[in-house]
Each structure stands twice: as structure tokens, then as C-alpha cells.
C-alpha positions in Angstrom: 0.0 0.0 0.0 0.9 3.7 -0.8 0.7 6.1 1.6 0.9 9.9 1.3 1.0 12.3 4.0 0.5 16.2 3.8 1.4 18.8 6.3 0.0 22.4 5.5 -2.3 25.3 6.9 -5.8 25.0 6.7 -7.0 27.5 3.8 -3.5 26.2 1.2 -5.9 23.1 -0.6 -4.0 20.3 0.9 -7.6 18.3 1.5 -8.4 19.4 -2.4 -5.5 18.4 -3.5 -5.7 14.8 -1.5 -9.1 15.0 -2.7 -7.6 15.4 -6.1 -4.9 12.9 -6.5 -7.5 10.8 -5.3 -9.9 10.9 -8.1 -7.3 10.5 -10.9 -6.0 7.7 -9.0 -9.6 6.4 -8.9 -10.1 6.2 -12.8 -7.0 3.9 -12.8 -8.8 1.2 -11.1 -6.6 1.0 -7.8 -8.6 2.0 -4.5 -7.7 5.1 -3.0 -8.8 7.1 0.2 -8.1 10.5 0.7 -9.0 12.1 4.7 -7.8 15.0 6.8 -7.0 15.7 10.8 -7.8 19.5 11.4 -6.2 20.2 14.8 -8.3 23.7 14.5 -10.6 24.2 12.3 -9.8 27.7 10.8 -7.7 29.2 8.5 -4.1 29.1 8.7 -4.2 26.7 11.7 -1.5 23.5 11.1 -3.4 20.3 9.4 -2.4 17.0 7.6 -4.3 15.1 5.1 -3.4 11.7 4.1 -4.4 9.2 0.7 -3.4 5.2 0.6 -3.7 3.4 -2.4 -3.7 0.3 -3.0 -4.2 -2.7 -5.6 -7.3 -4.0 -2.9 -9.9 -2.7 -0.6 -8.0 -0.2 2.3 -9.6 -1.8 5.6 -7.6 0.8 7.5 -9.1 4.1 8.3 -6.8 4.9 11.1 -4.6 8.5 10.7 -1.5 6.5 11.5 0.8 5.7 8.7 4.4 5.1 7.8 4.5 7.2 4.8 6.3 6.3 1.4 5.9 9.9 1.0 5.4 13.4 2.9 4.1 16.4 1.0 4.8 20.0 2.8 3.2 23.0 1.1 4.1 25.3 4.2 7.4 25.9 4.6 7.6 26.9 8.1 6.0 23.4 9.1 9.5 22.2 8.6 10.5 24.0 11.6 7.4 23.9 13.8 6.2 20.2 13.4 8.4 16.7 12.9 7.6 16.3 9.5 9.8 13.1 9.8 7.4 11.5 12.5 6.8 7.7 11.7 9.1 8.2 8.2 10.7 5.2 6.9 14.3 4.6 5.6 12.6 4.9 2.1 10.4 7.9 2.8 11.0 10.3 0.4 9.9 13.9 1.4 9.0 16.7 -1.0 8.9 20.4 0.5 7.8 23.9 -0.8 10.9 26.1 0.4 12.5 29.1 -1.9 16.2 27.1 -0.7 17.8 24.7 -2.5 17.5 20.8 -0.6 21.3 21.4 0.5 20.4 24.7 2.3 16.8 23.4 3.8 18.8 20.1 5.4 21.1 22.1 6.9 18.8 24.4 8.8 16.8 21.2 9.8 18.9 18.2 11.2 15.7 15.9 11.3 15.7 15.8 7.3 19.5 14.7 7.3 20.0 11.3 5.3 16.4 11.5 4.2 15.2 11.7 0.9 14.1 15.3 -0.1 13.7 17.2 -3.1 12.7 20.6 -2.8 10.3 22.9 -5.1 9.0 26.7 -4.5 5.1 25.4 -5.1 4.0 28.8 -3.1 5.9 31.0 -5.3 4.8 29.0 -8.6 1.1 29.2 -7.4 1.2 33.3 -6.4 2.8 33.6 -10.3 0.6 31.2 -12.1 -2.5 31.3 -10.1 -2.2 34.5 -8.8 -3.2 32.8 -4.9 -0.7 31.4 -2.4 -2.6 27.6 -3.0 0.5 25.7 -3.8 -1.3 22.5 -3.7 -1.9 21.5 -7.3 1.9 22.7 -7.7 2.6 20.0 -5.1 0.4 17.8 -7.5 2.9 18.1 -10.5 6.4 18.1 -8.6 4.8 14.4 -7.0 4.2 13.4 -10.4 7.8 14.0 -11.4 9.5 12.1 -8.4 7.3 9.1 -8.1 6.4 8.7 -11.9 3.5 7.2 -10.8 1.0 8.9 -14.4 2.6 10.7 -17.1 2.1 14.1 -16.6 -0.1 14.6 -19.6 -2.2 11.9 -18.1 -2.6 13.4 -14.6 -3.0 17.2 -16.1 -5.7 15.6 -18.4 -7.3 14.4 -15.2 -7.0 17.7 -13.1 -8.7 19.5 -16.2 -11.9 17.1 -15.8 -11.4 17.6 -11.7 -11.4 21.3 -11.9 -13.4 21.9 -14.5 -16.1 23.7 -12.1 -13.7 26.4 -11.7 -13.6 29.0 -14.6 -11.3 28.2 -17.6 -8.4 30.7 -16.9 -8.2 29.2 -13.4 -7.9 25.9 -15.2 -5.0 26.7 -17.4 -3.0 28.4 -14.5 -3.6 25.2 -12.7 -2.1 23.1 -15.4 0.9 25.7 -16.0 1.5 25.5 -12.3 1.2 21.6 -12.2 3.4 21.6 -15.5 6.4 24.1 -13.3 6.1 22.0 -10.5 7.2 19.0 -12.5 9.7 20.6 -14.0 11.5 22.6 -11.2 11.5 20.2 -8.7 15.0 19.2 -7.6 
């Protein structure tokens, strides 16, 4: 089973964007849960959201996981909460920082050894989106490191997912997805 945990501030679309990943992942015929914890429910307050998928039903609803990856769209988080908590030696941890993944490990001794790559998803949303919502950016720089769809796939996807939203919205969407992918280091 794959398990995907995200650490961000209420208000930044981390339960969209697990909501998201979710429904692509649906159409492929795997099973797939998507579910948040909200310590406080209001804006800006710290929150994770989680997704498993899996080949077979997901009998486990708990919160608990040992995550094969960690999504951080809040850079401070880094600092303020053990984003590392219940990580395995093959955790591989993707954070929205404007430093490169040298600088960011060595201001944070808990990521040393780990796995990280490092993308500016906050800064790609404000100039693509025009809104500090970095979570779609988070979408396309996850695409990149696990290679789980081709990106044309999974942008094809979020088009039919966001389609609600008006069509400029859309398209910044899928340039910010598309920069994500491609500036992730």
C-alpha cells in the first residue's frame, strides 16, 4: 500500500489536493482514500491530510501511517512540526521552500540522510494562479519524483477535476502543475 502524507495550513488546498490525487488515481482502477485531521478548524491553523492506495480494498481508516511519501506545502511546518514522525528509511519527502534541498537540510537536522527534493510550489502558485494555494503545484512536482501517471495523463485528469472552476483558473492550474514537475530538484 501507498501512503501519502500532507502537512499544511488549513486555507493552502491540501484536503483538495488529497481529494484530487485521489480521483485521478480512482479512474486507474486502484482503491484510493483521501481524509484529513484538522487540529483547529480555521484558517491558517496546522493540518495533515493523508491518501493510501492500494491494488485492494484499504480496511484501515486509522490516521497513522508510515508514509512512502510526505508532502509539505508550508514551509515553516518544517521547523514547527516533525515532519519526519513515523518516516521510513525509504520515505522520500517533497517540500515547498524558496532554498535549495542542501540549504533546507542544513537548517533542519531531522531531514539529514532523508530523501528530499525541494520545489517553491507557493511561489509558482502566487505567479501562475495568482493565490498562495501551492497545492496543485505540489500535485505536478509528486508526479515528477514518483512517476506514478505521465504528466499529460494526470494534467488531463485535473482538467476534468477542476473543470467547475472558470477556464483561466484551469489553465493556470495546469501551468503550475506543469512548473512543479519541472523545477523540482
Amino acid at each position: 500500500m501507498l501512503e501519502i502524507r500532507w502537512h499544511s495550513r488549513a486555507g493552502q488546498g491540501a484536503v483538495t489536493g488529497a481529494k484530487g490525487l485521489a480521483d485521478v488515481i480512482s479512474t486507474t482502477g486502484k482503491e484510493v482514500q483521501a481524509f484529513a485531521f484538522y487540529g483547529s478548524a480555521k484558517r491558517g491553523a496546522a493540518m495533515t491530510a493523508y491518501n493510501r492506495v492500494d491494488d485492494k480494498v484499504i480496511m484501515n481508516h486509522e490516521k497513522y501511517m508510515e508514509p512512502d511519501y510526505v508532502f509539505v506545502i508550508d514551509p515553516a511546518l518544517v521547523y514547527t512540526t516533525d515532519v519526519t514522525i513515523n518516516g521510513k528509511e525509504t520515505t522520500k519527502y517533497i517540500i515547498t521552500t524558496h532554498m535549495s534541498t542542501e540549504e533546507l537540510v542544513a537548517t533542519q537536522p531531522k531531514l539529514e540522510g532523508k530523501e528530499v527534493y525541494t520545489v517553491d510550489c507557493i511561489k509558482i502558485a502566487q505567479e501562475t494562479i495568482g493565490r498562495a494555494i501551492p497545492n496543485t503545484p505540489m500535485l505536478g512536482a509528486f508526479m515528477k519524483i514518483s512517476g506514478m501517471y505521465d504528466i499529460e495523463f494526470f494534467k488531463e485528469n485535473m482538467q476534468r477535476i477542476l473543470a467547475k472552476l472558470p477556464q483561466k483558473i484551469v489553465d493556470a492550474n495546469m501551468i503550475a502543475i506543469q512548473r512543479a514537475y519541472d523545477e523540482v530538484k
